[in-house]
N, C-alpha and C positions, 0 to 999 in steps of 0.2 A: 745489451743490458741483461743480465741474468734476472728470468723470473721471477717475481714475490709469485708464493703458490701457498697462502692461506684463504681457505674457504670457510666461509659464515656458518657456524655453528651457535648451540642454543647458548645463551647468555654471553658470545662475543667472537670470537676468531679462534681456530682452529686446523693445527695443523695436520692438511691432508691425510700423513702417513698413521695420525691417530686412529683415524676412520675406523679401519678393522678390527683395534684393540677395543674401541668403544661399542661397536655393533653386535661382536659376535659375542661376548659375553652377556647384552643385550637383546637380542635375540632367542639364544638358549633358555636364558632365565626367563623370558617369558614363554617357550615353550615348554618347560618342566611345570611352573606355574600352570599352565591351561588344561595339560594333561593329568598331568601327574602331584594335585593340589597336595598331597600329601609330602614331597619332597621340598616345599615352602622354603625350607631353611638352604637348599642349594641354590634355589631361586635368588633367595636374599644375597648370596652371597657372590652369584653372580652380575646381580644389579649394583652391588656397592662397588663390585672393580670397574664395573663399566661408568659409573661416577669417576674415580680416582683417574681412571685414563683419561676421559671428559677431560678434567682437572689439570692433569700432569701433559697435556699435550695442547694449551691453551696458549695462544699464540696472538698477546693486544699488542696496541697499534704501542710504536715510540715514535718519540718526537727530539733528534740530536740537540742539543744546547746550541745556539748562537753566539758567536764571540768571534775572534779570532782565527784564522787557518793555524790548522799543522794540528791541534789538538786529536790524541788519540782514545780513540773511544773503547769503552770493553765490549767484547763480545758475547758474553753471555751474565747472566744473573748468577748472582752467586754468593760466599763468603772470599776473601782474598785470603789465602794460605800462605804464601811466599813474597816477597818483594825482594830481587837481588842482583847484584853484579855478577854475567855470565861471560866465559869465554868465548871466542870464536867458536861453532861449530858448525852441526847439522843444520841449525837454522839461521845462523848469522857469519857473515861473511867477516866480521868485525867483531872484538869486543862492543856490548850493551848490556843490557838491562832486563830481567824476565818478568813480570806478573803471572804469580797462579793464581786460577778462580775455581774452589771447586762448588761444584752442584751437587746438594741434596735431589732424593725424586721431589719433594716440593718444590722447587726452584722451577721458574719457566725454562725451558731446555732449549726452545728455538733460538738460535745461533745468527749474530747482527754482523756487519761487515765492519771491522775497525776503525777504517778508515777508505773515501773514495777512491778510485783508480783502476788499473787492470792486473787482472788476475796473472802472473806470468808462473808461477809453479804449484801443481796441489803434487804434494809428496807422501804416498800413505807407505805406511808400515804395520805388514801385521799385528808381530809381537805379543806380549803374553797381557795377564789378565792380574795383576796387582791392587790392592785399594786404591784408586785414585787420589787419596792425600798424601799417599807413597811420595818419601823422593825419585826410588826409582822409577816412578809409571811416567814419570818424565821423557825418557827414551826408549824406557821397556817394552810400555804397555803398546795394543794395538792403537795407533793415532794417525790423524790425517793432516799435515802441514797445509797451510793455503798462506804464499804470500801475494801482495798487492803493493804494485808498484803507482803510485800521485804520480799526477802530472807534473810535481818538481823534483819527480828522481827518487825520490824517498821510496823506501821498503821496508813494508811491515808483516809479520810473520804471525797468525795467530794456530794454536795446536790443539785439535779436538783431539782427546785422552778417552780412551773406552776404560772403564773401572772394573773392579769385581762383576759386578750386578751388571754396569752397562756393556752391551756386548753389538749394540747396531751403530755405528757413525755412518749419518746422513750428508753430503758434504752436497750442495745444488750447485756446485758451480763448477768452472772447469779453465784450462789456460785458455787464457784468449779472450774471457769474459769480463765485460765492464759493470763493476758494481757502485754502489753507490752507499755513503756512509751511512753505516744504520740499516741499512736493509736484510734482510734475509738470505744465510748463504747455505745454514745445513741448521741439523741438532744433532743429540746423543740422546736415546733412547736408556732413560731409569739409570738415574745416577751419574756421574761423571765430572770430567775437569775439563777448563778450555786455558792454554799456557800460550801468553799475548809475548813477543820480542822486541822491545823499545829498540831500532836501530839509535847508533851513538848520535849526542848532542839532545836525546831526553832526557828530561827527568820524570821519575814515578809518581804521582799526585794520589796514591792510595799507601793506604798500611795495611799491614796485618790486622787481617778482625772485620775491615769496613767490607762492606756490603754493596753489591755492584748491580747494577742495570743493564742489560743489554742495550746498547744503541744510547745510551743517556750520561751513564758514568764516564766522567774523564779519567783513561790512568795513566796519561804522558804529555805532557806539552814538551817544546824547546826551550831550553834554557833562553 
């Protein structure tokens, strides 16, 4: 089973790789503060980043919806940009179905597992650095594939997209790993998109515009 690796921070759960973003700006500002009371306003404005990171690297508990097997979950929080009919390619063996989710830095960024099963391919790609609501950061951009093969054969493809701004994908998982749905598999660090690949015989249960949950959101069932 791949790790859950969030640890207890002040007012909830937080994701480890924040730590450094929230401490050392943290830290400085109250050493400019102690010494040097006259630079106050660098202080300040080091305290409020290290809020936002607090903030922007907050990682609460989900809880998957009960119902039915086979339902596909989203990956991350977000707005839905795209909902469409895709060709065969890079990530599907088959014509299906794509959802794009992109992420503002408000949005929680840690990254939920679609659906249960084993990890059998994480495929990264450097690639360049487009606005994430691009069409093309779709295959452009630097992204990291991770599918997950159910224990009834099914394969689900979901694609952390690095944007302009975001420039770190954290991917925690690896081939060979069994995760579990809803869980914790990676993030994208300040901004980004995660692009979900409905293998055929789904349909999409989101539109354009709705708004998504990590680990809660349904955006595929079986016909």
């Amino acid at each position: 089973m791949s790790p859950e690796s969030p640890l207890r921070g002040a007012g909830g759960m937080v994701a480890p790789e924040g730590w450094p973003f929230i401490l050392a700006p943290l830290v400085l500002g109250a050493v400019i503060w102690w010494f040097f009371p006259r630079a106050w306003p660098a202080a300040a404005v080091l305290l409020l980043l290290s809020v936002f990171s607090l903030w922007f690297f907050r990682n609460p508990e989900r809880i998957p919806p009960q119902g039915p097997g086979g339902n596909i979950l989203s990956p991350a929080d977000g707005t839905v940009i795209d909902v469409g009919d895709v060709p065969a390619g890079r990530y599907l063996d088959k014509p299906g179905r794509r959802v794009c989710i992109f992420m503002t830095p408000l949005n929680v960024h840690v990254n939920r597992a679609p659906v249960a099963g084993k990890v059998i391919r994480v495929l990264y790609n450097k690639g360049r650095y487009f606005a994430a609501n691009a069409e093309k950061a779709s295959l452009e951009n630097e992204q990291n594939g991770v599918t997950i093969e159910t224990s009834s054969g099914m394969r689900v493809t979901y694609v952390q997209i690095a944007g302009f701004i975001a420039r770190r994908i954290v991917c925690d998982v690896k081939s060979g790993d069994t995760v579990r749905q809803g869980g914790r598999v990676g993030l994208i660090r300040f901004g980004s998109r995660v692009d979900v690949y409905l293998p055929p015989g789904f349909e999409s249960k989101v539109r354009v515009g709705d708004k998504t949950t990590a680990g809660e959101t349904v955006l595929g069932v079986l016909r």
